[in-house]
LODOKE-544181 format. One record per residue (C-alpha): x, y, z; residue in one letter. Coordinates in nm, 3 decimals. Last residue first. Layout:
<nodes>
((X, Y, Z), A),
...
</nodes>
This chain:
<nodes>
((3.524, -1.338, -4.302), X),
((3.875, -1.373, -4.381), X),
((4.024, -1.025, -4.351), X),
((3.824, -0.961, -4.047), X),
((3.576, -0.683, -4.080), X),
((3.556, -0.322, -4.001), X),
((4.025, -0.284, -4.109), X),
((3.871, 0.017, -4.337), X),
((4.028, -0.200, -4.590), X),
((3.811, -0.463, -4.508), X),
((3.487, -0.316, -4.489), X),
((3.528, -0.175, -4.886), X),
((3.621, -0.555, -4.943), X),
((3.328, -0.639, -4.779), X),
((3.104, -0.389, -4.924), X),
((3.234, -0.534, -5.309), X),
((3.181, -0.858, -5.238), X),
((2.818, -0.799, -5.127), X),
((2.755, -0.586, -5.427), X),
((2.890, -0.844, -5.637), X),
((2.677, -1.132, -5.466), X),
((2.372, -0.989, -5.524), X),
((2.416, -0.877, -5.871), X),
((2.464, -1.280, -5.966), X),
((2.778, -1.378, -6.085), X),
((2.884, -1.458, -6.417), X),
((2.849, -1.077, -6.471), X),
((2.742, -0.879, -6.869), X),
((2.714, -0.579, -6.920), X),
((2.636, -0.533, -7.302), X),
((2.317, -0.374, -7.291), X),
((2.183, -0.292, -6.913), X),
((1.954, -0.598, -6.828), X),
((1.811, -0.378, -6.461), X),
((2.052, -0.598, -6.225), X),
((2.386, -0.566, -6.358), X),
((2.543, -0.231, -6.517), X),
((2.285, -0.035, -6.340), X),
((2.220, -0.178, -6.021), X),
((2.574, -0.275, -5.981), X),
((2.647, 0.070, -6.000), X),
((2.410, 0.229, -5.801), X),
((2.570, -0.046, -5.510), X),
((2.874, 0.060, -5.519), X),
((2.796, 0.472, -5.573), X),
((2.545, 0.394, -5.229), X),
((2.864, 0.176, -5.095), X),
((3.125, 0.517, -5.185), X),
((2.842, 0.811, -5.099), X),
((2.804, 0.612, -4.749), X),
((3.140, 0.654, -4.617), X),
((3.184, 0.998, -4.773), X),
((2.900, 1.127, -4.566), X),
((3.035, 0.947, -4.265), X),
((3.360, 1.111, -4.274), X),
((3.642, 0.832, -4.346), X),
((3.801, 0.807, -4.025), X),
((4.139, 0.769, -3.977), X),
((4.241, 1.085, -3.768), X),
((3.906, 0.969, -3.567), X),
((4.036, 0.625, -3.491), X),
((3.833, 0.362, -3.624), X),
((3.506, 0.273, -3.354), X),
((3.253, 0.483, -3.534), X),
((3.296, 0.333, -3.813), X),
((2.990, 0.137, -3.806), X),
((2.785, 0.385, -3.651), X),
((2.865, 0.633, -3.877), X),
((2.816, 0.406, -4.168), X),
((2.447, 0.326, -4.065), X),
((2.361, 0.664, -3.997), X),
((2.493, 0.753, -4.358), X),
((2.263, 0.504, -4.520), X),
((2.003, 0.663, -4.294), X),
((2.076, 1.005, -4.385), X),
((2.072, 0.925, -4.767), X),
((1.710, 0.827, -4.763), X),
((1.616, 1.149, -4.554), X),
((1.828, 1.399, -4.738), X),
((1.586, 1.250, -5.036), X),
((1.226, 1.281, -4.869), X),
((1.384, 1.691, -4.766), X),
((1.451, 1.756, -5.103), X),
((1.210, 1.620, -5.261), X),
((0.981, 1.806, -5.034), X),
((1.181, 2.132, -5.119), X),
((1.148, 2.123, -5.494), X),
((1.391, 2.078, -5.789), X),
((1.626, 2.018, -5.515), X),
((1.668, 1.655, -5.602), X),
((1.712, 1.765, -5.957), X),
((1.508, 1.550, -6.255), X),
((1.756, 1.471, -6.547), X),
((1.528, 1.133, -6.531), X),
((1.809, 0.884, -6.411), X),
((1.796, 0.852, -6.081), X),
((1.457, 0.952, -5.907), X),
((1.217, 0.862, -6.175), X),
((1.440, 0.569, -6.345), X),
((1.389, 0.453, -5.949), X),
((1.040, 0.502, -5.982), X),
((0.945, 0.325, -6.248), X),
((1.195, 0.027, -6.148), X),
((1.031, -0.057, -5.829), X),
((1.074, -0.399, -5.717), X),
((1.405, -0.430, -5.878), X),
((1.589, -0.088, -5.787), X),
((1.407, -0.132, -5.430), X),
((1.607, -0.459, -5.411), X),
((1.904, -0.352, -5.509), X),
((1.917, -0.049, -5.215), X),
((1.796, -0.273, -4.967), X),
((2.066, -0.506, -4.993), X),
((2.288, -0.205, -4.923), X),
((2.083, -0.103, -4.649), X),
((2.136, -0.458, -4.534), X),
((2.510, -0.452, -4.539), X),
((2.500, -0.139, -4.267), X),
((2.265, -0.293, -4.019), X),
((2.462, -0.619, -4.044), X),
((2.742, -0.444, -3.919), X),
((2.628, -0.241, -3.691), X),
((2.479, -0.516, -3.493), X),
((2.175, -0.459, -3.270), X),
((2.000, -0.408, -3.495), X),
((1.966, -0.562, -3.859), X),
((1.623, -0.536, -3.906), X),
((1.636, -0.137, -3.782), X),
((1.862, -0.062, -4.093), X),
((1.639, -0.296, -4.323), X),
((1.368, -0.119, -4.249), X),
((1.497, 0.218, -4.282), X),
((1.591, 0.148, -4.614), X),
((1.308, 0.067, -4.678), X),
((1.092, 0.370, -4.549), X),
((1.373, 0.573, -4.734), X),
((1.307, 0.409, -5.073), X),
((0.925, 0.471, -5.039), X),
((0.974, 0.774, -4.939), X),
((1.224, 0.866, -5.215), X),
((0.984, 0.655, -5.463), X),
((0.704, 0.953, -5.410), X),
((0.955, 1.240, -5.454), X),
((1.034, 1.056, -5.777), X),
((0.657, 1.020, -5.854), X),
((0.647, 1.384, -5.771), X),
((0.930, 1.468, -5.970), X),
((0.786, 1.293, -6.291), X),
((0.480, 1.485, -6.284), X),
((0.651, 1.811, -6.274), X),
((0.920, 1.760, -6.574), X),
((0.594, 1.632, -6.773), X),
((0.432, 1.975, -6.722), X),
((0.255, 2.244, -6.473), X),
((0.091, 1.917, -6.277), X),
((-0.232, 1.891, -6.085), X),
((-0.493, 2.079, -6.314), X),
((-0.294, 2.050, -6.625), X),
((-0.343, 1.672, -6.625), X),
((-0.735, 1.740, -6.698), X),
((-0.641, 1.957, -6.973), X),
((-0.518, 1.623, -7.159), X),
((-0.834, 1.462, -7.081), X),
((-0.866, 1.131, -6.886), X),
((-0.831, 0.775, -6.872), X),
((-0.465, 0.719, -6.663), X),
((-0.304, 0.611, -6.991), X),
((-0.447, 0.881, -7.185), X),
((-0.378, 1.106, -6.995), X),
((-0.011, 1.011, -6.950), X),
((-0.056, 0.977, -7.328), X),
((-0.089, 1.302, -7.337), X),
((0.154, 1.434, -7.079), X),
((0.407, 1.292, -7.322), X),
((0.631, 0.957, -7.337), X),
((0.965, 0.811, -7.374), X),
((1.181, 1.069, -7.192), X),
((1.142, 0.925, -6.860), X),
((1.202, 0.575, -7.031), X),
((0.995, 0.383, -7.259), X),
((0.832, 0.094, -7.020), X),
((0.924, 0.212, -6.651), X),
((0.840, 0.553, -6.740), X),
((0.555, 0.479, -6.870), X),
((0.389, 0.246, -6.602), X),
((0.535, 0.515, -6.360), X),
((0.365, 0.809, -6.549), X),
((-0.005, 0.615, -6.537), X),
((0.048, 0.564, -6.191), X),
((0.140, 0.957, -6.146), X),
((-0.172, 1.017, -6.348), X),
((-0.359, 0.820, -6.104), X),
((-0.260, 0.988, -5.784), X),
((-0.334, 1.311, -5.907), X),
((-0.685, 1.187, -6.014), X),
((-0.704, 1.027, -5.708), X),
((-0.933, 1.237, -5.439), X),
((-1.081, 1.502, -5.772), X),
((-1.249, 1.212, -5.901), X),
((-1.089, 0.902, -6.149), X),
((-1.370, 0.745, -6.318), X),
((-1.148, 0.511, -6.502), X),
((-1.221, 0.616, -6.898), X),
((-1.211, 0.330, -7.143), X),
((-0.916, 0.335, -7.342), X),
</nodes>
């Protein structure tokens, strides 16, 4: 592979490119700091330089689809004001579409071993994420009577666990799960059921 003249500005930057490509094509698992170096065009030592090992490399490009994944998130939150409502279901179409547009870095962030709190900006990128998912269903809820109140944290864990699963099982070709419907419409069933035993939504809407 012929080398990319990658200089001290984006060497980082390329090796983490080089990881997502991996990732996304044998798994976080799949591959070595080698061929990471190889991919991105340089030396083996040169990867040493920016990242202790393969464990390292892969939380940054996790930390990196965290802000990515919050910045959308937080789009789709602020696209859906005024309403509450439609605030709250379009984080949750966020969430499936960041799983499809960015599939390295979602296997980076979810399902690479890789702790959230393996390193205080990854922490604080991830808190972030999940705070606007849970800003959402606070202000959705915010109108049920406190003694039946789901806390907001628990709110959001249940439609971020809905809609991880239907990522997983339906919309990344996961062996042997099969849907006649399309991943869209189960995770928008599945909020508005959630909605509708909280009493959010009219039962026939």
């Amino acid at each position: 592979m012929p080398k990319r003249g990658y200089h001290h500005g984006n060497l980082r930057q390329a090796l983490i490119d080089a990881a997502l490509e991996l990732i996304t094509a044998k798994g976080p698992t799949g591959f070595t700091l080698s061929e990471a170096a190889k991919q991105a065009g340089v030396t083996p030592a040169a990867v040493y330089r920016h990242f202790e090992g393969r464990e390292d490399l892969i939380a940054e490009a996790a930390r990196q689809g965290y802000e990515i994944f919050g910045d959308l998130m937080n789009f789709a939150y602020e696209s859906g004001q005024p309403s509450a409502l439609a605030a709250f279901e379009a984080t949750g179409r966020a969430y499936l579409a960041f799983a499809r547009k960015y599939p390295g870095h979602y296997i980076a962030m979810f399902e690479s071993g890789i702790s959230v709190n393996r390193n205080p900006d990854l922490a604080a990128v991830a808190t972030r994420a999940r705070g606007v998912l849970e800003k959402a269903a606070a202000e959705l809820s915010e109108h049920i009577p406190p003694d039946k109140r789901p806390p907001a944290s628990m709110f959001s864990a249940h439609i971020w666990a809905l809609s991880h699963g239907v990522v997983e099982l339906f919309a990344r070709n996961s062996p042997g799960a099969q849907s006649p419907f399309p991943p869209e419409d189960l995770l928008e069933s599945g909020i508005g059921i959630y909605l509708r035993g909280l009493g959010l939504i009219a039962p026939d809407r």
